[in-house]
N, CA, C and O atoms as a Tripos MOL2 file, in Angstrom:
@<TRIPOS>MOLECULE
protein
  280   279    70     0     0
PROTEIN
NO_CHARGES

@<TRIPOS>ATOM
      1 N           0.8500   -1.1690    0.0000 N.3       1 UNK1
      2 CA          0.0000    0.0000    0.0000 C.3       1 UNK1
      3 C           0.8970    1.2340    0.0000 C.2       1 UNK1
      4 O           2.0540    1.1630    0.4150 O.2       1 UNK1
      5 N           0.3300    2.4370   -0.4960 N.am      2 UNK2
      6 CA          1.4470    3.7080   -0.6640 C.3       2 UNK2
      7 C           0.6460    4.4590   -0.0690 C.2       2 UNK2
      8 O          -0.5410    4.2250    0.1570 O.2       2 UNK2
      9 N           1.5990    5.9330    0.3730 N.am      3 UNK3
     10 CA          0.6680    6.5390    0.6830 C.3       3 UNK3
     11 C           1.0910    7.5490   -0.5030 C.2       3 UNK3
     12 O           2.2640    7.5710   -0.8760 O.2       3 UNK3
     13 N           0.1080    8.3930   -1.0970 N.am      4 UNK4
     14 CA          0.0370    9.2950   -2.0570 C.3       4 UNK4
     15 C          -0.9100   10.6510   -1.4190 C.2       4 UNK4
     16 O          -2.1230   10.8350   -1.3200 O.2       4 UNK4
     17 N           0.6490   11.7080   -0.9460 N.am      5 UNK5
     18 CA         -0.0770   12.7540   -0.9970 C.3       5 UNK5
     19 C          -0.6450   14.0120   -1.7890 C.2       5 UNK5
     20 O          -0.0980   14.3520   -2.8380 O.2       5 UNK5
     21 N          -1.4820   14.5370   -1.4070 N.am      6 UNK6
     22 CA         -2.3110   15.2990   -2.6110 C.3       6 UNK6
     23 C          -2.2750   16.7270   -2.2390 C.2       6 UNK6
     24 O          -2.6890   17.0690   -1.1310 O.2       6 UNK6
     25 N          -1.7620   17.6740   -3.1670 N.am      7 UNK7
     26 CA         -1.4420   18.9130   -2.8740 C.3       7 UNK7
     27 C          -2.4130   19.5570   -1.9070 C.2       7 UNK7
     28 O          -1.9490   20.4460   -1.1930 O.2       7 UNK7
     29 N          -3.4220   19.3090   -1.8040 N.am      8 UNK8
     30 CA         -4.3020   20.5670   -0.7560 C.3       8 UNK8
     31 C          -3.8950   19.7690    0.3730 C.2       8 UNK8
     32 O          -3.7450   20.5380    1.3230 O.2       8 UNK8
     33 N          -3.5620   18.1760    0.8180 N.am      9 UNK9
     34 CA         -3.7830   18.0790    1.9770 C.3       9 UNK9
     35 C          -2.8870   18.3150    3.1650 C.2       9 UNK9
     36 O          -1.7800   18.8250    2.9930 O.2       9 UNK9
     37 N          -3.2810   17.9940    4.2750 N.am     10 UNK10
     38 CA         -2.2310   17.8180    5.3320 C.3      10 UNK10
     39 C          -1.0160   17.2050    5.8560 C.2      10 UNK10
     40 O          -0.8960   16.4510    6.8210 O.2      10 UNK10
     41 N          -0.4780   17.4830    5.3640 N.am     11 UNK11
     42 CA          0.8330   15.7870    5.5500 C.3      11 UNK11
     43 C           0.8450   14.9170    6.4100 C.2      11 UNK11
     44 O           0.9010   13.7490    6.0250 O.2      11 UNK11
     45 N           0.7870   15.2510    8.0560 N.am     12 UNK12
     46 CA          0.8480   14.9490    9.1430 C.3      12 UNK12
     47 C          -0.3790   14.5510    9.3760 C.2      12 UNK12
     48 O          -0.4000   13.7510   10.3120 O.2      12 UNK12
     49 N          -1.7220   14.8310    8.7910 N.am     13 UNK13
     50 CA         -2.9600   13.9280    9.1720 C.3      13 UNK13
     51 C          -2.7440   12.8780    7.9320 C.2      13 UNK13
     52 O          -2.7720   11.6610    8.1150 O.2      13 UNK13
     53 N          -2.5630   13.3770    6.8690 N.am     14 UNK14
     54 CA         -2.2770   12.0050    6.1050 C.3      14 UNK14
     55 C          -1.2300   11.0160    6.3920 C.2      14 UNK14
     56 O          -1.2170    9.9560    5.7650 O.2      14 UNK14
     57 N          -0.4930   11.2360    7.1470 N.am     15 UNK15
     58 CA          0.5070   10.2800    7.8250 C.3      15 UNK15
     59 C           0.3250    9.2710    8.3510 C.2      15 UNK15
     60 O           0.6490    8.0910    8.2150 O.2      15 UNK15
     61 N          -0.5780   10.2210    9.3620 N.am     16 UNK16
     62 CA         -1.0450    9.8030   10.7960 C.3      16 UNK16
     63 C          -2.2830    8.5160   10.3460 C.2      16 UNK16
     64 O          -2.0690    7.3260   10.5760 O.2      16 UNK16
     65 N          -3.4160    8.9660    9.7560 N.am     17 UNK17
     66 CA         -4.4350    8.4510    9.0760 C.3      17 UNK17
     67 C          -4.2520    6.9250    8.3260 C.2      17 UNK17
     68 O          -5.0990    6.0470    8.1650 O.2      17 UNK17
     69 N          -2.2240    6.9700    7.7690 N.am     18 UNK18
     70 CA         -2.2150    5.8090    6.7210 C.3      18 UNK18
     71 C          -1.8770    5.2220    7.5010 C.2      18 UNK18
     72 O          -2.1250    4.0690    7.1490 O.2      18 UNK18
     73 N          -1.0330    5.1890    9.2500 N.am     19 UNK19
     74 CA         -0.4270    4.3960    9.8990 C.3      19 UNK19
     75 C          -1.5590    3.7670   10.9170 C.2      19 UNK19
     76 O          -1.5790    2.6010   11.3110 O.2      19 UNK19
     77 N          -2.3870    4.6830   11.2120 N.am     20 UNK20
     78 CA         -3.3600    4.3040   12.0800 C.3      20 UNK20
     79 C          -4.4960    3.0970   11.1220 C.2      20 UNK20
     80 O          -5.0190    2.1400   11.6920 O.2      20 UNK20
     81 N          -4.6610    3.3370    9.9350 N.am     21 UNK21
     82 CA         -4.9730    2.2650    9.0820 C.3      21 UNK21
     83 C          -4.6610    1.0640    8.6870 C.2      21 UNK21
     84 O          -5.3290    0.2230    8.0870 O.2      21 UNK21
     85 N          -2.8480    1.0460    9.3430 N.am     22 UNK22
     86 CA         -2.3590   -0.0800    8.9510 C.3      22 UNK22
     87 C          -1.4010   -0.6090   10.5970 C.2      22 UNK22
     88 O          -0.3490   -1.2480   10.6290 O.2      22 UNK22
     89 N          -1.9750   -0.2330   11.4560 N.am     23 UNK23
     90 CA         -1.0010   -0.3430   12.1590 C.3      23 UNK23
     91 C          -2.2800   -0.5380   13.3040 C.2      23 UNK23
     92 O          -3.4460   -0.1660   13.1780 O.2      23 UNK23
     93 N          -1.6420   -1.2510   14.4610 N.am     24 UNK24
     94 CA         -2.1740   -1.6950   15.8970 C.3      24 UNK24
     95 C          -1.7470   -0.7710   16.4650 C.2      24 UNK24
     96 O          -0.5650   -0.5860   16.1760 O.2      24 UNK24
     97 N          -2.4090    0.4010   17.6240 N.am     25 UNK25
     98 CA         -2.5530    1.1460   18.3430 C.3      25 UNK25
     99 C          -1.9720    0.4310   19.8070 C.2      25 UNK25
    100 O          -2.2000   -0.7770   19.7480 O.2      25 UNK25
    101 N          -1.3480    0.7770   20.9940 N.am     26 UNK26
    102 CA         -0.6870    0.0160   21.9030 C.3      26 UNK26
    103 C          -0.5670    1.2110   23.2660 C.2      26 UNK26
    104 O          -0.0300    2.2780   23.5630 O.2      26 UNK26
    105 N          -1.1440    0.5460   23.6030 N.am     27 UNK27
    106 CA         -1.1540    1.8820   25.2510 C.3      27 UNK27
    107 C          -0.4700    1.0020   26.2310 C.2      27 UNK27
    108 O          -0.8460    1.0160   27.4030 O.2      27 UNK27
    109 N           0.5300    0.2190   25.8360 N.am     28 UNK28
    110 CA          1.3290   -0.2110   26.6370 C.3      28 UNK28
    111 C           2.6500   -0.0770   26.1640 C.2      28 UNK28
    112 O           2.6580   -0.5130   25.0130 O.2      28 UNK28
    113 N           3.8490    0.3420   26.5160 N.am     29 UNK29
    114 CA          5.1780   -0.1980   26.2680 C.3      29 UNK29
    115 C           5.6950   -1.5440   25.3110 C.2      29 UNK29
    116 O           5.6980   -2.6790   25.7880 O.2      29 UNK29
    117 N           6.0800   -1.2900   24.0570 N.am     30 UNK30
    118 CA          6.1810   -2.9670   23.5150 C.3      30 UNK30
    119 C           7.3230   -2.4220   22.8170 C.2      30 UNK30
    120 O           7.4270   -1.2740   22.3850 O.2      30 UNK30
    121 N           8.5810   -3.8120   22.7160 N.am     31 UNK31
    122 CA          9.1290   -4.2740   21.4570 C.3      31 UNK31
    123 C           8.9000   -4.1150   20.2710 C.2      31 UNK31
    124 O           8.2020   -4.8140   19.5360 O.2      31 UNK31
    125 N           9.6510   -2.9150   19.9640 N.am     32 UNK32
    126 CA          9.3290   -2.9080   18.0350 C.3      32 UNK32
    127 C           9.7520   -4.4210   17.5590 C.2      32 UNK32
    128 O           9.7910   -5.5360   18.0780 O.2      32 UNK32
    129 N          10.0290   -3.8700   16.3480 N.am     33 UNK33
    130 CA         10.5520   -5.2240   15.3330 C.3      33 UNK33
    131 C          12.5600   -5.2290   15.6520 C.2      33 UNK33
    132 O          13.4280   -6.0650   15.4000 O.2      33 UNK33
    133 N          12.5800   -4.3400   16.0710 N.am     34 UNK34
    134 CA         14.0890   -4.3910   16.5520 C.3      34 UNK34
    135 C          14.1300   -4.0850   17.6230 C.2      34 UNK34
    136 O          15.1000   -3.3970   17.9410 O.2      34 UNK34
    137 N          12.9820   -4.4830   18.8320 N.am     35 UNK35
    138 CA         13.2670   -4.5310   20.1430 C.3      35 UNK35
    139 C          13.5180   -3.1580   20.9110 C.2      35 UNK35
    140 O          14.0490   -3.0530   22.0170 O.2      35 UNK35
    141 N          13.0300   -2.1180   20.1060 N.am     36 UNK36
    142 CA         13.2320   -0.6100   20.7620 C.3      36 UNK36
    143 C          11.8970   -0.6020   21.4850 C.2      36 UNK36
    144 O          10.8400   -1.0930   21.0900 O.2      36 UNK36
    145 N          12.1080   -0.0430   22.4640 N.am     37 UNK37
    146 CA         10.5790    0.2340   23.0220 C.3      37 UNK37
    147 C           9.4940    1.6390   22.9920 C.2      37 UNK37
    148 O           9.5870    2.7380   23.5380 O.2      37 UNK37
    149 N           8.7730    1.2240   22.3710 N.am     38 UNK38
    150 CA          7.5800    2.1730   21.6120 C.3      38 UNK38
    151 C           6.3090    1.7780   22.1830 C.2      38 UNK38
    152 O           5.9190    0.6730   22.5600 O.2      38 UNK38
    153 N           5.6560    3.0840   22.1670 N.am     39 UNK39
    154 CA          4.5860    3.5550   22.3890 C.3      39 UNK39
    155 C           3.5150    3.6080   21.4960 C.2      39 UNK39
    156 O           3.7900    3.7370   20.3030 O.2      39 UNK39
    157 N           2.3770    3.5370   21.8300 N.am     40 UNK40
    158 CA          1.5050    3.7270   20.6570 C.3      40 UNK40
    159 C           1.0470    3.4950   19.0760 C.2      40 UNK40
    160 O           0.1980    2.6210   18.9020 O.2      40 UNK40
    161 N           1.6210    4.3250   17.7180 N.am     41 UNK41
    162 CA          1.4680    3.6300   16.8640 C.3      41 UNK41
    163 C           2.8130    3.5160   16.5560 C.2      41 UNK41
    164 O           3.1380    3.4220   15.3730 O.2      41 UNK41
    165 N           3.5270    3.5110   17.3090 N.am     42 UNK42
    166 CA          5.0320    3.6750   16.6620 C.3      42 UNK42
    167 C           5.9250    4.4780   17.3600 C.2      42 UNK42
    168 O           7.0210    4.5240   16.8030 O.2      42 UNK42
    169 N           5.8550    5.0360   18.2390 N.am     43 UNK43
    170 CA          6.6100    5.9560   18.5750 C.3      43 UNK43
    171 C           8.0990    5.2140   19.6970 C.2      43 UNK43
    172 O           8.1650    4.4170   20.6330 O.2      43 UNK43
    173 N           8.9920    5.9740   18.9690 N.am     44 UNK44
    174 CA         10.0970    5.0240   20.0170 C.3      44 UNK44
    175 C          10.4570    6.2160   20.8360 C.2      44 UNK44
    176 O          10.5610    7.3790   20.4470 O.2      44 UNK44
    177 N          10.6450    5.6920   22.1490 N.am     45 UNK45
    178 CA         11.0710    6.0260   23.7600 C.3      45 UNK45
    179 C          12.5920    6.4020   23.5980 C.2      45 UNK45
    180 O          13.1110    7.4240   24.0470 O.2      45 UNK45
    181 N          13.3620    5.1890   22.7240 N.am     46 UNK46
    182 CA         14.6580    5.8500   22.7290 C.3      46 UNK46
    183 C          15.4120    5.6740   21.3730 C.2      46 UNK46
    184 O          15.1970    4.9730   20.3850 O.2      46 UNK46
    185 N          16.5740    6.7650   21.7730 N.am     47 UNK47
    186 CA         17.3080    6.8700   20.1710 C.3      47 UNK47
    187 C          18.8400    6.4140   20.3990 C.2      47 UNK47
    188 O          19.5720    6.8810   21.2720 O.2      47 UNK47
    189 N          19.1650    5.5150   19.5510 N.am     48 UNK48
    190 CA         20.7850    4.8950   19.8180 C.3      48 UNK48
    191 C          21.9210    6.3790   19.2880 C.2      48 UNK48
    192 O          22.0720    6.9630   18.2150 O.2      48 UNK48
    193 N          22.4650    6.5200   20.5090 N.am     49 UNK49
    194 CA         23.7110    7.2470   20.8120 C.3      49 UNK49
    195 C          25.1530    6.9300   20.5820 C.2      49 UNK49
    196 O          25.4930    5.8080   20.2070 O.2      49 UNK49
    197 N          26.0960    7.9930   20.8210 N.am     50 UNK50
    198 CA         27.0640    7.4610   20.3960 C.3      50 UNK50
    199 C          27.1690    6.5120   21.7470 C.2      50 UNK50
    200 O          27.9940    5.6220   21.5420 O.2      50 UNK50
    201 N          26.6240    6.4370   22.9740 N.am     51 UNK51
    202 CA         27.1200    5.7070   23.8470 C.3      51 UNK51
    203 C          25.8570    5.0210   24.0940 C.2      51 UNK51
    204 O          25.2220    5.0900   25.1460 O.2      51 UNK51
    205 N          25.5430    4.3750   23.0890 N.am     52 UNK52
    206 CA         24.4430    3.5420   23.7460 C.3      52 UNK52
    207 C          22.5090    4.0550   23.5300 C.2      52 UNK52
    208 O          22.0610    4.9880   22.8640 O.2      52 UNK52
    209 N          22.0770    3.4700   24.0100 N.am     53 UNK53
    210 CA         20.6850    4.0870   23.7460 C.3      53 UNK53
    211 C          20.1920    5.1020   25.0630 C.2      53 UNK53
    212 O          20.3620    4.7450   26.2290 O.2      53 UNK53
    213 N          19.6200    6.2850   24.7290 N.am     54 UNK54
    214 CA         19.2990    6.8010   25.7720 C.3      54 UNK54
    215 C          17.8420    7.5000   25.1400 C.2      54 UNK54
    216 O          17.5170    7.8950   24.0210 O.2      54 UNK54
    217 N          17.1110    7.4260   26.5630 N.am     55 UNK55
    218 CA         15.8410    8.6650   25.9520 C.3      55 UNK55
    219 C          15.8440    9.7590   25.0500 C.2      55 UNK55
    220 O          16.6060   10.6940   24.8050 O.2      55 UNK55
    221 N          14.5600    9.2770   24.5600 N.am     56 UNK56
    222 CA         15.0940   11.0750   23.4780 C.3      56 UNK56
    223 C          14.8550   12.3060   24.5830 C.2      56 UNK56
    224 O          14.3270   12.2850   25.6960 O.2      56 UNK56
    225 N          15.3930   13.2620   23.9010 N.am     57 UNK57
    226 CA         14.9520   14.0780   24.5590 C.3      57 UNK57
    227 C          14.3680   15.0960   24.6090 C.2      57 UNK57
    228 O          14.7920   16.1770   25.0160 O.2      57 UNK57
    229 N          12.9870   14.7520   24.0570 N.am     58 UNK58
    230 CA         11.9830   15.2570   23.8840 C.3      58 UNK58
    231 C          10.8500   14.5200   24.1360 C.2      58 UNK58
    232 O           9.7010   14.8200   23.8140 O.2      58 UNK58
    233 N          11.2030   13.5950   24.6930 N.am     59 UNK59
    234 CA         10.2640   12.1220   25.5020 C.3      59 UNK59
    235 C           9.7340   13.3550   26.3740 C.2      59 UNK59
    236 O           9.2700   14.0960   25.5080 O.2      59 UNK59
    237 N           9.5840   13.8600   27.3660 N.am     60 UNK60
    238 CA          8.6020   14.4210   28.6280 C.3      60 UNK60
    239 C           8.1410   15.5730   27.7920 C.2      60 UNK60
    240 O           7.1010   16.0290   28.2670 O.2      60 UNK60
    241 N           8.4920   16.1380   26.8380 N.am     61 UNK61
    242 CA          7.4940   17.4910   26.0300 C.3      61 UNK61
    243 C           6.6140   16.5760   25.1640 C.2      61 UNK61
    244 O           5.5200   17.1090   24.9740 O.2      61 UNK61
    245 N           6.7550   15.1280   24.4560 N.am     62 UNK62
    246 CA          5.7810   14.9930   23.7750 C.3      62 UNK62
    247 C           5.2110   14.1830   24.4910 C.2      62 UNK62
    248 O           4.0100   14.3180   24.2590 O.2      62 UNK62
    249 N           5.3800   13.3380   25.3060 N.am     63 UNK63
    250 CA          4.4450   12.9290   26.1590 C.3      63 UNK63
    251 C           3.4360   13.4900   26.9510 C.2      63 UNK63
    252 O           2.3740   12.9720   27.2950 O.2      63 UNK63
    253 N           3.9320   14.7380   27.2360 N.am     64 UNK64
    254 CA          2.7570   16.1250   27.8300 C.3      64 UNK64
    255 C           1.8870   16.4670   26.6730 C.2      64 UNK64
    256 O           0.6850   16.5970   26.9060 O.2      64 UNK64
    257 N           2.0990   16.5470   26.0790 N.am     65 UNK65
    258 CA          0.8600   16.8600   24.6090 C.3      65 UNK65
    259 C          -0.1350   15.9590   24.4990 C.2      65 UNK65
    260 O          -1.2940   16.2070   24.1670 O.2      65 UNK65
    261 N           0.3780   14.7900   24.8120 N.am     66 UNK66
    262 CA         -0.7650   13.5620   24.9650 C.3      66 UNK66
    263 C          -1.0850   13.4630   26.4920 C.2      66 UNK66
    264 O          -1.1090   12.3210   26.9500 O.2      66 UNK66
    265 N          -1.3340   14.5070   27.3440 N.am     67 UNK67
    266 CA         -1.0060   14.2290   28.9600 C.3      67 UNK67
    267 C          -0.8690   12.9890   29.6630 C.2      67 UNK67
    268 O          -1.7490   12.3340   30.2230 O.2      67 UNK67
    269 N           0.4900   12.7330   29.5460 N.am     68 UNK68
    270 CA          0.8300   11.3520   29.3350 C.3      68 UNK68
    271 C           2.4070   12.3090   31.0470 C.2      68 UNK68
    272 O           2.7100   13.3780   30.5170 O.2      68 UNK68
    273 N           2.8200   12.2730   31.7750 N.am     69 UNK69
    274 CA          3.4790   12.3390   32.5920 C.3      69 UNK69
    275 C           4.5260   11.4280   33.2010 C.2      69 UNK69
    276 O           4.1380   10.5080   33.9210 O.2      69 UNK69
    277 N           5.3980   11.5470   33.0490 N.am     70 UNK70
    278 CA          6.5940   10.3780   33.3830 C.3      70 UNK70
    279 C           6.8600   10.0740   35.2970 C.2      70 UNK70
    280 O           7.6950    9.2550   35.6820 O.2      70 UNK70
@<TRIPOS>BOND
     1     1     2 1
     2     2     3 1
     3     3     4 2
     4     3     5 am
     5     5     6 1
     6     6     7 1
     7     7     8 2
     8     7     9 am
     9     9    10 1
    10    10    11 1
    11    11    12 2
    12    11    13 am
    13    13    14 1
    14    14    15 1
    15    15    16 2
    16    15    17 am
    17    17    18 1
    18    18    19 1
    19    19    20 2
    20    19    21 am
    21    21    22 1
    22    22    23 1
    23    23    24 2
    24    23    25 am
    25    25    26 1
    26    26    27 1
    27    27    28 2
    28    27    29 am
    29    29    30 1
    30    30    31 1
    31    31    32 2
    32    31    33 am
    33    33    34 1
    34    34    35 1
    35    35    36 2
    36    35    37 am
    37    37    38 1
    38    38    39 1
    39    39    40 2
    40    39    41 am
    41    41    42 1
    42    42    43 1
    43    43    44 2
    44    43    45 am
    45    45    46 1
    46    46    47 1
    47    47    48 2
    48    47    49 am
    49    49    50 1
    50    50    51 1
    51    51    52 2
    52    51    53 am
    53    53    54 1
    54    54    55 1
    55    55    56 2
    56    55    57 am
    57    57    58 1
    58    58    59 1
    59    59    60 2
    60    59    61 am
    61    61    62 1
    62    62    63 1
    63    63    64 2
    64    63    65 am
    65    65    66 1
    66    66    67 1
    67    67    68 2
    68    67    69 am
    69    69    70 1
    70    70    71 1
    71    71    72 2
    72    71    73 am
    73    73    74 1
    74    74    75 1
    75    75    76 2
    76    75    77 am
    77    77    78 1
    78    78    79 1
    79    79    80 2
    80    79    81 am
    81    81    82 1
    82    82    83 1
    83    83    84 2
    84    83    85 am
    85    85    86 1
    86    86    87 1
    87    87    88 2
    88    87    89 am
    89    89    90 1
    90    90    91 1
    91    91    92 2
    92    91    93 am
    93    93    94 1
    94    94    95 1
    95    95    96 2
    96    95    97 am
    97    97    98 1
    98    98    99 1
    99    99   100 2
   100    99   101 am
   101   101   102 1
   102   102   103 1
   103   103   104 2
   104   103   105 am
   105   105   106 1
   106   106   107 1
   107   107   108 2
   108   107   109 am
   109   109   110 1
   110   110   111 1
   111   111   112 2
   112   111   113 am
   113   113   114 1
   114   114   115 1
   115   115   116 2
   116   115   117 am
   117   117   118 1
   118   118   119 1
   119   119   120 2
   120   119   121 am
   121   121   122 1
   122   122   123 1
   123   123   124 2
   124   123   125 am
   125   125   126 1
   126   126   127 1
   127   127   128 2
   128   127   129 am
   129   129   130 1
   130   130   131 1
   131   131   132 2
   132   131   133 am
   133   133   134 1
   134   134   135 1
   135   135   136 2
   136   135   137 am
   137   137   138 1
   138   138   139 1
   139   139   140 2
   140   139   141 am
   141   141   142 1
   142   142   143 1
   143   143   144 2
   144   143   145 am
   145   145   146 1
   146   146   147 1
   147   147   148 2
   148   147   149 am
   149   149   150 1
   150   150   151 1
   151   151   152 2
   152   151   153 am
   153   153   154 1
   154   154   155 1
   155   155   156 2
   156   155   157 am
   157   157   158 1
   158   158   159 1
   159   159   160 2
   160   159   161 am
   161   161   162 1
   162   162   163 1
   163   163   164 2
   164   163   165 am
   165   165   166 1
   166   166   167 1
   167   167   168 2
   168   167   169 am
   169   169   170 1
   170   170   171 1
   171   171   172 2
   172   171   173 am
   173   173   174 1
   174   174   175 1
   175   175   176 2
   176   175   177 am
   177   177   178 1
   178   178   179 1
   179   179   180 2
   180   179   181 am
   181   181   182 1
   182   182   183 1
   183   183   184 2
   184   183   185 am
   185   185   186 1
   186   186   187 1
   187   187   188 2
   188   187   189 am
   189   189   190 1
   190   190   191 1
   191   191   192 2
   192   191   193 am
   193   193   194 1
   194   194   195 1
   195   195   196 2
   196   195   197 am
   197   197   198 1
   198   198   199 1
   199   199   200 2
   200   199   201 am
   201   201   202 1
   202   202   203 1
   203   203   204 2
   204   203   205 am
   205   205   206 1
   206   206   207 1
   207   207   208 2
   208   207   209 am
   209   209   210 1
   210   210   211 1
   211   211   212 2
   212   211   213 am
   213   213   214 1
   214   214   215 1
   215   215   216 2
   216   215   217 am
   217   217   218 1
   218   218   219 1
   219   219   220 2
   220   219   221 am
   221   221   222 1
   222   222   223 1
   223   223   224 2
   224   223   225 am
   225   225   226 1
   226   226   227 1
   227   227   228 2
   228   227   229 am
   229   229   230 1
   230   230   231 1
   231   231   232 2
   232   231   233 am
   233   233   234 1
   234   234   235 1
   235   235   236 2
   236   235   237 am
   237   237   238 1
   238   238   239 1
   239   239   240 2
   240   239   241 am
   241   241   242 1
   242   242   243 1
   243   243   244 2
   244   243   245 am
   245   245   246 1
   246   246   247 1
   247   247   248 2
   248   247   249 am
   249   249   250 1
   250   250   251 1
   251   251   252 2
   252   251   253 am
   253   253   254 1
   254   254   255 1
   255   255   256 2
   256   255   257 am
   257   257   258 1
   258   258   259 1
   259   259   260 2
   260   259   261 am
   261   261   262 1
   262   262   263 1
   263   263   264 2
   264   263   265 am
   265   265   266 1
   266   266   267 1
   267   267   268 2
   268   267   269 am
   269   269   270 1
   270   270   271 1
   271   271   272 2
   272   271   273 am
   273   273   274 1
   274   274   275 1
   275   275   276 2
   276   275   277 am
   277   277   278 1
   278   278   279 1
   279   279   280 2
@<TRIPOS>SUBSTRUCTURE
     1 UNK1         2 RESIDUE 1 A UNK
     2 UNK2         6 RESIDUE 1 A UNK
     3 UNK3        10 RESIDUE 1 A UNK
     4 UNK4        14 RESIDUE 1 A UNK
     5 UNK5        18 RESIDUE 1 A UNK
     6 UNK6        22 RESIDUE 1 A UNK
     7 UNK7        26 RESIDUE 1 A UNK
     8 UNK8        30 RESIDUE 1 A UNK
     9 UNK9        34 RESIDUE 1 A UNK
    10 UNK10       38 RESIDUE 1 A UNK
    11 UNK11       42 RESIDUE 1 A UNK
    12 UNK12       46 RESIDUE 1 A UNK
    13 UNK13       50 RESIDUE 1 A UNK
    14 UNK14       54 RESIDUE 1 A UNK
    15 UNK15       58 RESIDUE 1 A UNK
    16 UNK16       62 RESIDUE 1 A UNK
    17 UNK17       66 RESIDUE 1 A UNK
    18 UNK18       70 RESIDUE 1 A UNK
    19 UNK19       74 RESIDUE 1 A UNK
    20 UNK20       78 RESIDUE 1 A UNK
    21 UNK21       82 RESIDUE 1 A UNK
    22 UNK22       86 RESIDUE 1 A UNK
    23 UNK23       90 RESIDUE 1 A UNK
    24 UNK24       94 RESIDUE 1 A UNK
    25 UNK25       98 RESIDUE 1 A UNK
    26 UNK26      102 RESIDUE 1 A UNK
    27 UNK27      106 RESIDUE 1 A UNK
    28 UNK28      110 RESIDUE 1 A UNK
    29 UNK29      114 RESIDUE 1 A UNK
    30 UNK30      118 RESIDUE 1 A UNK
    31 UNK31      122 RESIDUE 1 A UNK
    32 UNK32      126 RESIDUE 1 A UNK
    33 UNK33      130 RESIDUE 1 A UNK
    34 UNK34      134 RESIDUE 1 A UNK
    35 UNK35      138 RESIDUE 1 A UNK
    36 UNK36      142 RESIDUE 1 A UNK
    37 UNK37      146 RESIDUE 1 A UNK
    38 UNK38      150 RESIDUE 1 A UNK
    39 UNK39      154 RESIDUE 1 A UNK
    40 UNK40      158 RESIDUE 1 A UNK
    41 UNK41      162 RESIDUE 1 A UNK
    42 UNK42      166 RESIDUE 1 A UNK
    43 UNK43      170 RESIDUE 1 A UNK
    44 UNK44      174 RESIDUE 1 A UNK
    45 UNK45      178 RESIDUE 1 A UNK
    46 UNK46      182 RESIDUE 1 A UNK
    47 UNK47      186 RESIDUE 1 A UNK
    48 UNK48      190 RESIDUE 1 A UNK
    49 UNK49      194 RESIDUE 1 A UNK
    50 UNK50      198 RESIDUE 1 A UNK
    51 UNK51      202 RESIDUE 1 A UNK
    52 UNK52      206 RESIDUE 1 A UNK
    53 UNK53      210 RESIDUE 1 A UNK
    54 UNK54      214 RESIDUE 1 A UNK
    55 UNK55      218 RESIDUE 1 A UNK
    56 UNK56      222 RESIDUE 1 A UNK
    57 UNK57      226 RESIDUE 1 A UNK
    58 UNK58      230 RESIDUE 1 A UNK
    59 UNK59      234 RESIDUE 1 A UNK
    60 UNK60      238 RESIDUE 1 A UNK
    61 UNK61      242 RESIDUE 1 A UNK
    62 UNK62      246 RESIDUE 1 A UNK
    63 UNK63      250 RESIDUE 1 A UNK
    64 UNK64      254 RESIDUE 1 A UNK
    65 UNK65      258 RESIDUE 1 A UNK
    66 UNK66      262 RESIDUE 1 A UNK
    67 UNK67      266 RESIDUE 1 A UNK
    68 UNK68      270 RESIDUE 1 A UNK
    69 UNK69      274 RESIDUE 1 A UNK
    70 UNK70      278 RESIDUE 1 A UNK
């Protein structure tokens, strides 16, 4: 499936819209496909560093948008 965007629209709702269409929603902590741990429809918790994996850091600002609190 592709996604094909169309000049008037939104990018980020059409994004959002093709993943939520094809994808399982998760309000728990899970194992991606490479064992990163993600949130929701996708979202990963952490980003590999030069030393390893650490939180992003922007984990507690976007988690407040969803009032979601660490």
């Amino acid at each position: 499936m592709t996604l094909s965007p169309r000049p008037s629209a939104d990018f980020q709702t059409e994004a959002f819209n093709f993943i939520k269409g094809n994808e399982a929603v998760s309000i728990q902590v899970y194992g991606d496909t490479r064992g990163v741990p993600t949130l929701g429809y996708g979202y990963a918790l952490v980003v590999r560093g030069a030393n390893g994996w650490a939180l992003k850091d922007t984990l507690d600002a976007d988690l407040q948008q969803i009032n979601i609190t660490l």
